[in-house]
C-alpha positions as CSV (number, residue, x, y, z in Angstrom):
1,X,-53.0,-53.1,-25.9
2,X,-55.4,-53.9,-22.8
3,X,-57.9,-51.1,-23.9
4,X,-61.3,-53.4,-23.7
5,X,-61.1,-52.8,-20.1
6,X,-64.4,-54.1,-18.8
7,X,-66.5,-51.4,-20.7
8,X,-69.7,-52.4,-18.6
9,X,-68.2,-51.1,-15.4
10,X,-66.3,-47.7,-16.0
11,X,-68.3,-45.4,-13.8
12,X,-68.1,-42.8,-16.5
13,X,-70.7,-43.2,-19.1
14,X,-69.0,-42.8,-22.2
15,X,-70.7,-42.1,-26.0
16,X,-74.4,-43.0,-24.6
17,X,-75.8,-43.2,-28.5
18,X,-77.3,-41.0,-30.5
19,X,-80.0,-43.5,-31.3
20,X,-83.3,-43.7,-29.7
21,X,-85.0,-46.9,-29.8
22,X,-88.7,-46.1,-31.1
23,X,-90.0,-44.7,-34.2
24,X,-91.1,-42.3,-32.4
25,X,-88.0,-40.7,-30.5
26,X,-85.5,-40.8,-33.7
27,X,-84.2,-37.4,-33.5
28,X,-82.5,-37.4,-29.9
29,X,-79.6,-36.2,-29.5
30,X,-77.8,-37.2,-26.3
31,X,-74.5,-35.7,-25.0
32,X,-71.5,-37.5,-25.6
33,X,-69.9,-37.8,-22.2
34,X,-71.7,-37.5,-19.5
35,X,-70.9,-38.2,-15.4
36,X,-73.2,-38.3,-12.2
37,X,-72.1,-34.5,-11.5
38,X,-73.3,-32.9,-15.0
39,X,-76.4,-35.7,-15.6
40,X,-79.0,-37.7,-14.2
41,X,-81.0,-34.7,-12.8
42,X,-84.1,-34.0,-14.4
43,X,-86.7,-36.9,-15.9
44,X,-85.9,-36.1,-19.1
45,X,-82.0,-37.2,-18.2
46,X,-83.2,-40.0,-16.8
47,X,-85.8,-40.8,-20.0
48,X,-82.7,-40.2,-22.5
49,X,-80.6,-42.5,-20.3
50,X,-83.0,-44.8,-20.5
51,X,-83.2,-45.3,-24.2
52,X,-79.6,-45.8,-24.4
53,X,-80.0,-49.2,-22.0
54,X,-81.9,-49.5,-25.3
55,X,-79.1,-48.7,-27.8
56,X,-76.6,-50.7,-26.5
57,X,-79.0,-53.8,-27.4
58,X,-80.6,-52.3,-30.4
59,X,-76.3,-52.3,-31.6
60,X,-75.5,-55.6,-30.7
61,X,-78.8,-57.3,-32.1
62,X,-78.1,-57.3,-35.8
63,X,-74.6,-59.6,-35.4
64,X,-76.1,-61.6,-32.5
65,X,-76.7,-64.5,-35.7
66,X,-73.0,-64.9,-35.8
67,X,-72.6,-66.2,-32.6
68,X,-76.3,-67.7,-32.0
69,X,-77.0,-69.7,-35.2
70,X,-73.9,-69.8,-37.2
71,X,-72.2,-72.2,-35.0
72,X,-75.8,-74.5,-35.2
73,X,-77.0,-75.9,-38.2
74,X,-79.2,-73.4,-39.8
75,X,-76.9,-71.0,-41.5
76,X,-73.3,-71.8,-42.8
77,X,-70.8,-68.7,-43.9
78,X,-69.7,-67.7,-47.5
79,X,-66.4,-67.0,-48.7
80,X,-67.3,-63.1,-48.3
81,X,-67.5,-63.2,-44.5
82,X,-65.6,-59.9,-43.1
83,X,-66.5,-60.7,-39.3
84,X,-63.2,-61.8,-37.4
85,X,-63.6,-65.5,-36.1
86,X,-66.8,-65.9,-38.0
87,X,-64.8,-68.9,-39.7
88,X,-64.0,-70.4,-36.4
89,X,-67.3,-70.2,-34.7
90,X,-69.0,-72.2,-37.8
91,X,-66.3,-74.7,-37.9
92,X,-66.8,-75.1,-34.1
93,X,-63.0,-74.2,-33.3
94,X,-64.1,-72.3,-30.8
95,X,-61.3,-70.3,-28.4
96,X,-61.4,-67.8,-25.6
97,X,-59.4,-65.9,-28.2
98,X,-62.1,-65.2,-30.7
99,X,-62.9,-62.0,-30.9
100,X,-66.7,-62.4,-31.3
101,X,-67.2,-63.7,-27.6
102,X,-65.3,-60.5,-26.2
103,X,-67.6,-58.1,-28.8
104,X,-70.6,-59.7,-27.3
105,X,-69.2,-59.5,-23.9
106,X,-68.1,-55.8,-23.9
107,X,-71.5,-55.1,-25.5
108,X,-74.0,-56.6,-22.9
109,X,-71.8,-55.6,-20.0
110,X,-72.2,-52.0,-21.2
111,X,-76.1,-51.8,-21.7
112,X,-76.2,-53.8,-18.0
113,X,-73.8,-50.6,-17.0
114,X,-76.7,-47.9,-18.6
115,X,-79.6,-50.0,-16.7
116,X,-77.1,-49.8,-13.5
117,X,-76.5,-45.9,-13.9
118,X,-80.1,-45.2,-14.7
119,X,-81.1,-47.2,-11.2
120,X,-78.1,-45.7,-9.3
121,X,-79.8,-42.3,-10.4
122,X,-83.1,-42.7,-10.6
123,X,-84.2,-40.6,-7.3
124,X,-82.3,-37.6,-8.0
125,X,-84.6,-36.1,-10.2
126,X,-88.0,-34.5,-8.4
127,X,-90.1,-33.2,-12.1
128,X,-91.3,-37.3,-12.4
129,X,-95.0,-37.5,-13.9
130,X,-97.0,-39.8,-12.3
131,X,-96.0,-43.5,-12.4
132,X,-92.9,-42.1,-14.6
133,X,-90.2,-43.4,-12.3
134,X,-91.6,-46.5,-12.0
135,X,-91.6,-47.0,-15.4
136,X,-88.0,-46.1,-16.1
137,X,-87.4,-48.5,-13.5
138,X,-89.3,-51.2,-14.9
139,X,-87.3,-50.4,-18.1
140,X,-83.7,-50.7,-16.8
141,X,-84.6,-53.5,-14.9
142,X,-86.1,-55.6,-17.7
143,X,-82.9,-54.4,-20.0
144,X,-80.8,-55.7,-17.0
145,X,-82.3,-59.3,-17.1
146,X,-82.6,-59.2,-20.6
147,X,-78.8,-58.7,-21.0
148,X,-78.3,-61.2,-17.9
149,X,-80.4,-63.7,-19.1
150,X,-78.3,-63.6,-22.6
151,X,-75.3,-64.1,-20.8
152,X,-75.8,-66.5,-18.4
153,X,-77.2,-68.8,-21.3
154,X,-73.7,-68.2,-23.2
155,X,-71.3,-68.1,-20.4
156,X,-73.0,-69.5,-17.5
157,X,-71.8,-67.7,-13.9
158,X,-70.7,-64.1,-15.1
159,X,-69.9,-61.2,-12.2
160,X,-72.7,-59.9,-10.8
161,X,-72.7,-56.3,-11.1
162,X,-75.8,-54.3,-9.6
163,X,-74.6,-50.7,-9.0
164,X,-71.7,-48.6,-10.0
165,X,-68.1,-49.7,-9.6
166,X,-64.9,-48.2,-10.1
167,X,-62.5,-49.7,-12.5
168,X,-60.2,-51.1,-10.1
169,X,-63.1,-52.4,-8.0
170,X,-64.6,-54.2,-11.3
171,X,-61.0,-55.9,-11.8
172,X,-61.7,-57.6,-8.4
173,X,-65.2,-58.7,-8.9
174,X,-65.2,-62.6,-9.5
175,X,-68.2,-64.4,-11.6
176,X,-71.1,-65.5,-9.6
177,X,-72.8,-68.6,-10.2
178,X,-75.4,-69.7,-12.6
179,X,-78.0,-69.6,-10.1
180,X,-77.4,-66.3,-8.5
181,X,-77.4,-64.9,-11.9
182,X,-80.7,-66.0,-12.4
183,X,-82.2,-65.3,-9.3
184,X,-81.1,-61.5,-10.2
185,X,-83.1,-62.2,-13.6
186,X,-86.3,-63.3,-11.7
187,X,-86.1,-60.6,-9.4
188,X,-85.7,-57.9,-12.0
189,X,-87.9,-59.2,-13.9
190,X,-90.6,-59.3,-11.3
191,X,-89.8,-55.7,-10.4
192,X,-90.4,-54.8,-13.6
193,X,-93.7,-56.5,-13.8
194,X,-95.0,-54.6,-11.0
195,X,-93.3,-51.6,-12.1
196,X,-94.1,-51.4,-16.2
197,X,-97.4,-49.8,-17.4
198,X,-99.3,-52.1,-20.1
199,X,-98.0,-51.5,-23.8
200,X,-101.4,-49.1,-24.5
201,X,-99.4,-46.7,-22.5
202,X,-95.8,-47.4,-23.7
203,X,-94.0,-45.8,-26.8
204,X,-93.7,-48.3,-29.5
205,X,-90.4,-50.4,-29.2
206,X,-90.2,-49.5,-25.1
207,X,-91.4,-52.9,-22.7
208,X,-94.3,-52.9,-21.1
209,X,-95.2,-55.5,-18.0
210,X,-96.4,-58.0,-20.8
211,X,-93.4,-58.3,-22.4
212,X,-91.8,-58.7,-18.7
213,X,-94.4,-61.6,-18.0
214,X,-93.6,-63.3,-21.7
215,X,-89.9,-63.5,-20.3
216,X,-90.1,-64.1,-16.7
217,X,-91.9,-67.1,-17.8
218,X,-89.5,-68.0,-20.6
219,X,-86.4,-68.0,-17.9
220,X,-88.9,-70.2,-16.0
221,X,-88.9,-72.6,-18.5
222,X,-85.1,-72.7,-18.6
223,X,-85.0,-73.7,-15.6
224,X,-87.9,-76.3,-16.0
225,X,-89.7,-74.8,-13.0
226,X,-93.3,-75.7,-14.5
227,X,-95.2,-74.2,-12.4
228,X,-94.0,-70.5,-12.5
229,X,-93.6,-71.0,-16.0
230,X,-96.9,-72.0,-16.6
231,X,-98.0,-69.0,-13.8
232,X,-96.5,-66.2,-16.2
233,X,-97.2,-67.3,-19.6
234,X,-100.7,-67.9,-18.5
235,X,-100.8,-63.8,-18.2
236,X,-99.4,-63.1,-21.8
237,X,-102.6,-63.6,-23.7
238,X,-104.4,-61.2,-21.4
239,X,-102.4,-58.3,-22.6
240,X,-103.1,-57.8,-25.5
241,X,-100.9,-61.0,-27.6
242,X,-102.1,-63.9,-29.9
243,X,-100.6,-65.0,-33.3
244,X,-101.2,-63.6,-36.6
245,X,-103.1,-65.6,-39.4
246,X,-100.0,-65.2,-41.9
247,X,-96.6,-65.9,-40.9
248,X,-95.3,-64.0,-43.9
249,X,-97.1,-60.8,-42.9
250,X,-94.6,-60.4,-39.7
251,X,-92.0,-59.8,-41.7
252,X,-93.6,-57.0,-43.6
253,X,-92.6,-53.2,-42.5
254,X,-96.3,-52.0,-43.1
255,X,-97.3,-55.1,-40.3
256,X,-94.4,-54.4,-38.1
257,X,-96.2,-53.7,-34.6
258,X,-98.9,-56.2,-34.9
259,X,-100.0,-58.1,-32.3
260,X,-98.2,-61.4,-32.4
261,X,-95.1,-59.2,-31.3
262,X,-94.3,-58.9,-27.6
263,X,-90.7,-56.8,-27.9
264,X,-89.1,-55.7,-30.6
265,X,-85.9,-53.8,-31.1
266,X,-87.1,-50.8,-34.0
267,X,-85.0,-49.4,-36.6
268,X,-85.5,-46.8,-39.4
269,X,-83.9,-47.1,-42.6
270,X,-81.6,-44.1,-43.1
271,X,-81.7,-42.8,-39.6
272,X,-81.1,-45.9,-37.5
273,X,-80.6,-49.0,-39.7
274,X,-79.2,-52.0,-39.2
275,X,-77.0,-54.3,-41.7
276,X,-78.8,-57.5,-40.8
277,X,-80.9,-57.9,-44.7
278,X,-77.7,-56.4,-46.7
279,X,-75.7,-59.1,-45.0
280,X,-77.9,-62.0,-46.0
281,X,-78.6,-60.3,-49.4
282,X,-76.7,-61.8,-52.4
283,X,-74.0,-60.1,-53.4
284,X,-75.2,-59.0,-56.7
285,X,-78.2,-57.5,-54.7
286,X,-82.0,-57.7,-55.4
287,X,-84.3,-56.0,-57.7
288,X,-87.0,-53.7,-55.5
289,X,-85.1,-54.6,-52.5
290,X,-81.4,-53.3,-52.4
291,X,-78.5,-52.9,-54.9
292,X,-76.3,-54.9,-53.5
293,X,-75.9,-57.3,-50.6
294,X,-72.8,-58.8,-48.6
295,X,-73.7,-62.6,-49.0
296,X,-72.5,-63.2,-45.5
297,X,-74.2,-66.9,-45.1
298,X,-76.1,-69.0,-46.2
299,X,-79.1,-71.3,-45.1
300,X,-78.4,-74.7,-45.0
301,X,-79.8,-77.6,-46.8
302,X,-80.0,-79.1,-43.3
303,X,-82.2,-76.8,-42.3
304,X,-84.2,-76.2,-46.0
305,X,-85.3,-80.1,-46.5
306,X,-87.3,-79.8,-43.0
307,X,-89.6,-77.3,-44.4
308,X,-92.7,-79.8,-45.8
309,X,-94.3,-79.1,-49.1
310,X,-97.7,-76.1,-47.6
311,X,-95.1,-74.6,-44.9
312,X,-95.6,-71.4,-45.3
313,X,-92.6,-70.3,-43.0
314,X,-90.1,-71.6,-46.0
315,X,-90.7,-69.3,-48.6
316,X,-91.2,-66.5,-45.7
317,X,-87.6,-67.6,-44.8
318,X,-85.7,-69.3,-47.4
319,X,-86.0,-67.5,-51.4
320,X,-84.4,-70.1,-53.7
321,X,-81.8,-69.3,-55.9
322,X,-80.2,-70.9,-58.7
323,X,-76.5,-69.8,-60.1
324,X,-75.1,-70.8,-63.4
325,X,-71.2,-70.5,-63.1
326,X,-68.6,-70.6,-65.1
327,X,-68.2,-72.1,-67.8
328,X,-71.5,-72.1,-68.7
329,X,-71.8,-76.1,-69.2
330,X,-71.4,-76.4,-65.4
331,X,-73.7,-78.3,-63.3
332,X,-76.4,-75.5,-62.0
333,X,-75.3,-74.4,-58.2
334,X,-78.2,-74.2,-55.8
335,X,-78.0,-70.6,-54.0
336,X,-80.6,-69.9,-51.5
337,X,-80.4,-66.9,-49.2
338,X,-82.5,-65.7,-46.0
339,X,-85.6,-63.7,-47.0
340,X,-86.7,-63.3,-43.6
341,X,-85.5,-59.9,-43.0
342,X,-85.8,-59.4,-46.7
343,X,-87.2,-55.5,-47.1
344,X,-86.9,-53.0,-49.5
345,X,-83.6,-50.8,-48.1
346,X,-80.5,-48.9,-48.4
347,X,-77.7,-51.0,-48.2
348,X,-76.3,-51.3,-44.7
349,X,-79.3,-49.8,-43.6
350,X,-82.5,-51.5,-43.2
351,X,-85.8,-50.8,-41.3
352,X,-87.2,-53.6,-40.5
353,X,-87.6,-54.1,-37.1
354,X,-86.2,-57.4,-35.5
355,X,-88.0,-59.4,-32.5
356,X,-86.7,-60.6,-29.3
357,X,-90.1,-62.0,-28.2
358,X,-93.2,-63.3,-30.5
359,X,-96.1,-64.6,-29.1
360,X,-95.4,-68.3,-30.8
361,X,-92.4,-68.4,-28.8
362,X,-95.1,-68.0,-26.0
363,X,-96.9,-70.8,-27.8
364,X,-94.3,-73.7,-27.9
365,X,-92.9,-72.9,-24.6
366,X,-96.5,-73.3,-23.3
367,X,-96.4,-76.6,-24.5
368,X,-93.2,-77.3,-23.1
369,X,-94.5,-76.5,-19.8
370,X,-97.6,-79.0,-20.4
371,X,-96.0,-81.6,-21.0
372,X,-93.8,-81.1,-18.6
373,X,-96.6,-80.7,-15.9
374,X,-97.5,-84.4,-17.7
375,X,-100.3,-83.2,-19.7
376,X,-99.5,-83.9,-23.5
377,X,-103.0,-83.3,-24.3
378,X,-102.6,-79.9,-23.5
379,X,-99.1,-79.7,-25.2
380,X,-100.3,-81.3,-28.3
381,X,-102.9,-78.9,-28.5
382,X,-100.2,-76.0,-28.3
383,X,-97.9,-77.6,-30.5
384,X,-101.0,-77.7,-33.2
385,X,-101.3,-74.0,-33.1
386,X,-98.1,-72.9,-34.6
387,X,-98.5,-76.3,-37.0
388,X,-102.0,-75.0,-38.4
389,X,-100.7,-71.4,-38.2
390,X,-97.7,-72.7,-40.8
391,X,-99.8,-74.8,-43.1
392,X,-102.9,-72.5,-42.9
393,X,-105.0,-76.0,-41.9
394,X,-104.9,-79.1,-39.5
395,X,-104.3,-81.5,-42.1
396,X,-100.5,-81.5,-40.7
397,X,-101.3,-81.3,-37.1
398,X,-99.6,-84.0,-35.2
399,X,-101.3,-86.7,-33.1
400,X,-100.7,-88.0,-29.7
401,X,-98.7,-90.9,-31.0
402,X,-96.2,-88.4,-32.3
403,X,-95.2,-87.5,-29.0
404,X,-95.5,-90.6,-27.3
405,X,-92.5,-90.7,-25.4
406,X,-90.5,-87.2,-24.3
407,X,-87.9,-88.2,-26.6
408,X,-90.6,-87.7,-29.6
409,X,-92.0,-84.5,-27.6
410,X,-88.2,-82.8,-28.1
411,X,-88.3,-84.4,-31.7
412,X,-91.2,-82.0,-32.2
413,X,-90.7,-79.1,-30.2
414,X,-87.0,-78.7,-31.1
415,X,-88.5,-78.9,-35.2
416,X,-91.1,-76.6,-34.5
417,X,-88.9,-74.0,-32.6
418,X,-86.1,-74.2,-36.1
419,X,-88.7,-73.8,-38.5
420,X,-90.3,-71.2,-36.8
421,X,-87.7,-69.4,-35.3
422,X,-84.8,-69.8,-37.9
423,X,-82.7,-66.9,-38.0
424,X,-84.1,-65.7,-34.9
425,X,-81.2,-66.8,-32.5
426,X,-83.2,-69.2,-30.6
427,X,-81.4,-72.1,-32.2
428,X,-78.0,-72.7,-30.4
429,X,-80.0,-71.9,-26.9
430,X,-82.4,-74.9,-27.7
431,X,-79.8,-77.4,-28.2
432,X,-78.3,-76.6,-25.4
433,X,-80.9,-76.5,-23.0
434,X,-82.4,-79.8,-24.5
435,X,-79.4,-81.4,-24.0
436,X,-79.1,-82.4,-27.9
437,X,-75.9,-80.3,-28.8
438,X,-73.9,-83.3,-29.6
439,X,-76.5,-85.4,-31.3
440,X,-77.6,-82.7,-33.3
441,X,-74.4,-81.3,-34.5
442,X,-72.5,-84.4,-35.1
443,X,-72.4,-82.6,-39.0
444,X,-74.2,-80.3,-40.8
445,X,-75.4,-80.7,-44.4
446,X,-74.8,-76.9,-45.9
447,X,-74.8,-76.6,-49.5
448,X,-76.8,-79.2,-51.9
449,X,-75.7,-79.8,-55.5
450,X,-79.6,-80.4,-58.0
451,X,-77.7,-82.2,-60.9
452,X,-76.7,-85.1,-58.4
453,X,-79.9,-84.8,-55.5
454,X,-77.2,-84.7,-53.2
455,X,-75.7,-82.7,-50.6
456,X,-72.7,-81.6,-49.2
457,X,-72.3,-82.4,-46.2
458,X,-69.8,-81.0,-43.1
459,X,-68.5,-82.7,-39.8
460,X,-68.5,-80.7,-36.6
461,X,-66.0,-80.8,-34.2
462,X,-68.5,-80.0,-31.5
463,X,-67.0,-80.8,-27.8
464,X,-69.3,-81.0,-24.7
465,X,-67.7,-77.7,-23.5
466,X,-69.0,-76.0,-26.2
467,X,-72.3,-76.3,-23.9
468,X,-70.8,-72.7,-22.3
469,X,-68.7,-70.8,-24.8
470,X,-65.3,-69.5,-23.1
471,X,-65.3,-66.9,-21.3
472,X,-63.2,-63.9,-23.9
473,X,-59.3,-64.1,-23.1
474,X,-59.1,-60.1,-23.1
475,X,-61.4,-59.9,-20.0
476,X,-59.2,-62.0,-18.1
477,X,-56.6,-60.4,-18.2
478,X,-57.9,-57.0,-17.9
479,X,-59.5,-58.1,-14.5
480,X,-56.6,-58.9,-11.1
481,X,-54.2,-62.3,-12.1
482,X,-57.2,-65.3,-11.0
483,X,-60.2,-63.2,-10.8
484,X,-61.7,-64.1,-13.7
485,X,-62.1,-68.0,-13.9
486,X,-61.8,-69.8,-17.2
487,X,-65.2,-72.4,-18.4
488,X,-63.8,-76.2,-18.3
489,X,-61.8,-76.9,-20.9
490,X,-60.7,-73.7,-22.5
């Protein structure tokens, strides 16, 4: 039944959330179904529409690990995974058939439809505050790029859609190319930049122009311009961003809006939770944190022997477990699970909030870009901040010899970014863009037996396709016969 008809293009905005995206705009209540004639006429329309360019993210953010670091090397599934092609994706049989790449798809083309109506709409209204329609626009614009920049980094050229279309008109828009998507992202994001008021005057979880400069300069460094990266992640600090002391207190609820934190989707336990620490939750639950969990995945020992004795991030990430089966004689089974997200909650309904941007994201990219502009001094000195951050001293700092070469440099920087960012979805994207997608994932070491010291490890089928996943199989053929061109090699 063809009925995922490309969702972000309908030009009638259908189910628009009853979920805001701040703590502190819970209780709205949006209409249900709602068109340019009946909408989109006062600046509270516009405000409510905004927050569901929001929504659409703050939905598809909790499963975004299945498709981000489950295929990588951080986090392998269990026997009591319930998502559909979950299985494939870690076993790298990956197919335009899977449903996961059309979910994730469907989802980001329908928040870039909400930024597309909001835009379309935005001068209809004539009760604006001051500076109030520039910042919706800055905020439908950075949600634009946001959703672009996610799938041009999946998918590579994706259509290009910047107003409102008709169905039949959607079915006959080809993809673009790579770089016209990103020059989109750039421009949005500059927009937004000029256009978003600075976080003091922003609702908690809503972007201010910082959070646009932390990611015009991250797309910047995807595309290894140096320069403009350097140029916008220069301005972060200066509003308002530096790291915290303790890498465990960011993932505390009472800590959640501290200053290390650029963007961050919000949730609420009980009102607008998500399911992200119930599904990496053993299934027998946790005392004082849930009563039960789903046991989705778990972390890998490839990923758990990196962490060095005085890492802080490991016990912040990683709680060791220890399970005696049956029979009882049996050797002990090692058991870890992700502690990350690891709050006190309802089941299926956490509050912790989870981050799209942290300021030592900011950090390592910086020293990317140094190194890159050929100063490893002042990449070394970069890298050092998040290595003194994790050990709480410089006595594991690295030296110059350490990255030597820029083969050593992506040694470091790609073992910095997975113990920093693990479980964070930043993974898959840095193999990729480093070009170590193949070397890294030649196999994956996932579970690790303590009688014997060893562990058990996997071989991945990974194919240099897998560089772009597939475009999904029920979008082509929703859109005109040959619209819709297939990745090489699907």
């Amino acid at each position: 039944m063809k009925r995922n008809i490309y969702i972000g293009m309908s030009i009638v905005w259908l189910a628009l959330s009853t979920v805001a995206c701040n703590k502190e705009l819970t209780e709205i209540t949006p209409d249900s179904s709602l068109t340019t004639t009946d909408y989109y006429k006062t600046a509270k329309d516009i405000d409510l529409a905004v927050l569901g360019v929001y929504s659409s993210y703050q939905t598809r953010k909790p499963t975004d690990y299945i498709l981000l670091e489950l295929p990588a090397d951080n986090l392998y599934r269990t026997t009591y995974t319930l998502s559909a092609g979950a299985d494939d994706v870690d076993n790298m049989a990956i197919t335009s058939a899977n449903p996961l790449f059309g979910n994730f798809w469907e989802a980001s083309y329908g928040g870039i439809f909400r930024a597309n109506a909001v835009l379309a709409n935005i001068d209809n209204p004539t009760d604006y505050k001051a500076k109030q329609k520039d910042q919706f626009t800055g905020e439908a614009k950075f949600m634009r790029a946001l959703y672009y920049f996610d799938m041009v980094r999946l998918f590579g050229g994706v259509p290009k859609v910047t107003k409102l279309l008709t169905i039949e008109e959607a079915k006959s828009l080809p993809r673009a190319t790579k770089e016209e998507i990103y020059e989109l992202i750039i421009s949005d994001l500059k927009d937004a930049l000029t256009a978003l008021p600075p976080k003091a005057d922003m609702a908690k979880g809503r972007v201010s122009n910082g959070v646009a400069a932390a990611l015009l300069g991250k797309v910047y460094v995807y595309l290894k311009d140096w320069a403009n990266a350097k140029l916008y992640l220069d301005m972060v600090p200066g509003y308002g961003y530096t790291l915290q002391t303790d890498f465990a207190s960011l993932w505390k609820l009472e800590n959640e809006d501290n200053a290390e934190i650029i963007f961050a989707i919000k949730y609420i336990e009980g009102t607008n939770g998500h399911g992200l620490s119930t599904a990496f939750l053993p299934f027998p639950g946790k005392a004082n944190i849930a009563s039960a969990g789903l046991e989705s995945v778990f972390p890998s020992w490839d990923l758990h022997k990196l962490y060095e004795t005085g890492d802080t991030r490991k016990a912040a990430s990683i709680t060791e477990f220890y399970k005696t089966p049956t029979p009882a004689n049996s050797p002990t089974i090692w058991f870890p699970h992700v502690s990350k997200y690891e709050v006190k909650h309802t089941v299926g309904s956490s509050g912790i909030d989870l981050p799209v941007l942290r300021y030592a994201d900011v950090v390592l990219l910086m020293a990317e870009v140094q190194y890159g502009l050929n100063h490893p001094d002042l990449a070394l000195i970069e890298l050092n901040r998040i290595r003194a951050r994790a050990f709480g001293n410089v006595s594991k700092n690295y030296t110059q010899a350490d990255i030597a070469t820029p083969e050593t440099f992506t040694d470091k920087i790609l073992l910095e970014r997975r113990l920093e960012f693990a479980f964070e979805n930043e993974r898959w994207f840095d193999l990729v863009r480093t070009g170590r997608l193949l070397t890294e994932l030649a196999f994956e070491e996932r579970g690790y037996n303590p009688a014997t010291q060893t562990a058990l490890k996997f071989t991945l089928q990974t194919k240099p396709n897998y560089v772009l996943f597939p475009i999904p199989q029920r979008q082509i053929e929703v859109y005109n016969p040959g619209v819709l061109q297939q990745n090489k090699d699907y």
